[in-house]
C-alpha positions as CSV (number, residue, x, y, z in Angstrom):
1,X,54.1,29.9,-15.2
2,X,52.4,26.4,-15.6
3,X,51.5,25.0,-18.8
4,X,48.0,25.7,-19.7
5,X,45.5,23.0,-19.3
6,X,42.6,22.3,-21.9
7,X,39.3,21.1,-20.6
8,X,36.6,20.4,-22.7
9,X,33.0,19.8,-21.1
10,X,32.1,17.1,-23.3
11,X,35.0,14.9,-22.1
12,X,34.2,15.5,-18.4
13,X,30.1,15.0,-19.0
14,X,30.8,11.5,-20.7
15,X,32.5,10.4,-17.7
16,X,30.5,11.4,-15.4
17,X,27.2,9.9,-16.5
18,X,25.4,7.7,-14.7
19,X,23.5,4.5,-16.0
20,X,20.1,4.9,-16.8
21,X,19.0,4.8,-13.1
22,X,15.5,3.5,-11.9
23,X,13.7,7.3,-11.9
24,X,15.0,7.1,-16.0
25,X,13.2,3.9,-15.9
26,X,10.0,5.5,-14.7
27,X,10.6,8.9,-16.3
28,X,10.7,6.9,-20.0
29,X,8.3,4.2,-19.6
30,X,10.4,1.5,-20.4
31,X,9.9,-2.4,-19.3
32,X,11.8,-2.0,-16.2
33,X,9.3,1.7,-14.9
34,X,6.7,0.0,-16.3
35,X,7.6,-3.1,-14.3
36,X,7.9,-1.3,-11.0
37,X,4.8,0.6,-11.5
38,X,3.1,-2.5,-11.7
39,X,4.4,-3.9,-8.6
40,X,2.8,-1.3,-6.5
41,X,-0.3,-1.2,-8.4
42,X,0.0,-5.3,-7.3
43,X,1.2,-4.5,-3.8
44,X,-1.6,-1.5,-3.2
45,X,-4.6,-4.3,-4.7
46,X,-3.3,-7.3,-2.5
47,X,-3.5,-4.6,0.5
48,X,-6.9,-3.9,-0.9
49,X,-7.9,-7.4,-1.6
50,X,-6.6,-8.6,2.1
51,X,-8.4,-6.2,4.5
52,X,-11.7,-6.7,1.9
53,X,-11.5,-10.5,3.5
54,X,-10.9,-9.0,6.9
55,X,-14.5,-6.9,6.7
56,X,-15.9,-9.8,4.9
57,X,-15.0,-12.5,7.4
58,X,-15.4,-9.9,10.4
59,X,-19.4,-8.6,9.6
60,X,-20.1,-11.1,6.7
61,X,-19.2,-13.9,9.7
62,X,-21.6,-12.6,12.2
63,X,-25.2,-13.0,10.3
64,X,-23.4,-16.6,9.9
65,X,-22.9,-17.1,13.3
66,X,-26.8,-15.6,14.6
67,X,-27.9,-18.2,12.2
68,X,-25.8,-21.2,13.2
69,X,-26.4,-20.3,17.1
70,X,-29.5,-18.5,17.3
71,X,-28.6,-18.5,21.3
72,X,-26.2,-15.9,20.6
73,X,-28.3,-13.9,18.5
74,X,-30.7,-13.3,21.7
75,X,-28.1,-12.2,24.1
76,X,-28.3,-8.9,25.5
77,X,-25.7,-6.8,26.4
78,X,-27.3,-3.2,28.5
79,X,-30.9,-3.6,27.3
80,X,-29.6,-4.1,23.9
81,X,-29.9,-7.4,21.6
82,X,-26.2,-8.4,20.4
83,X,-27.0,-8.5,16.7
84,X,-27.7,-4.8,17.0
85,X,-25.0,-3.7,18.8
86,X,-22.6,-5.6,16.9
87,X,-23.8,-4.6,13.3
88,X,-25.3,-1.4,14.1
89,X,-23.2,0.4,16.4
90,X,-20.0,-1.7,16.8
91,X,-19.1,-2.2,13.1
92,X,-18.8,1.5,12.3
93,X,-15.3,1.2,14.8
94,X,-14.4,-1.7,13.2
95,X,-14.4,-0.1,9.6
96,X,-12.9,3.0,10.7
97,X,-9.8,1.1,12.1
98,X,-9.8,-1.5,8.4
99,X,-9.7,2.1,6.9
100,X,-7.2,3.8,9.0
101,X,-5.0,0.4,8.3
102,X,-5.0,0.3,4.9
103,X,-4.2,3.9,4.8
104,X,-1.3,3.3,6.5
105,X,-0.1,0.3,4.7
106,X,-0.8,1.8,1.5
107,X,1.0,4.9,2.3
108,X,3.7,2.2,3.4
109,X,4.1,0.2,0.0
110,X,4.2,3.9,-1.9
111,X,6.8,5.0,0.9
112,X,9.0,1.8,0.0
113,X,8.3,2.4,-3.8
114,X,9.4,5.9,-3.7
115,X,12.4,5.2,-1.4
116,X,13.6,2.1,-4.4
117,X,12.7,4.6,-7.2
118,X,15.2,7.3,-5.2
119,X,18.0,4.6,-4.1
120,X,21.5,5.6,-5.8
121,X,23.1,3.2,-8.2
122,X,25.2,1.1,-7.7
């Protein structure tokens, strides 16, 4: 018969536990989760901040541009001036694909934040 073998849990838990990992960090609100919450919340308003420019620049440009060349503003494209077309029908497309970007890259940024917060330790 073997010789018995004592095995207390608390021995075996001590040695098994891992360093306070990142989701700890979160979890607790310490520096570091506080740290990394703040670099999306940076990441996401950058995003935000970028593609604001983008619809600035891209409709905010164009009133510029009738102004500045008033040739361009009386084209006509199928019976219809160019300002119109541009600011009333072709800028509703143009927003809709700003939006559908930033949804994406913000869903990107929380994807790569979630996938750090998950990484194992090292």
């Amino acid at each position: 018969m073997p010789p018995r073998t004592r095995v207390v849990l608390a021995e075996v838990s001590r040695r098994q536990r891992p360093s306070a990992g990142t989701h700890t960090e979160l979890t607790q609100q310490t520096r570091v989760g506080e740290a990394l919450v703040r670099g999306l919340v940076r990441a996401q308003l950058a995003l935000a901040l970028q593609l604001s420019a983008v619809v600035l620049v891209g409709l905010g440009g164009l009133p510029l541009l009738f102004a500045i060349a008033p040739s361009v503003g009386r084209l006509t494209v199928l019976g219809v001036n160019l300002p119109w077309l541009l600011l009333g029908v072709l800028s509703f497309p143009f927003l809709v694909a700003v939006g559908w970007t930033y949804v994406r890259l913000a869903e990107r940024n929380e994807q790569d934040f979630t996938d750090l917060v998950r990484r194992p330790e090292r």
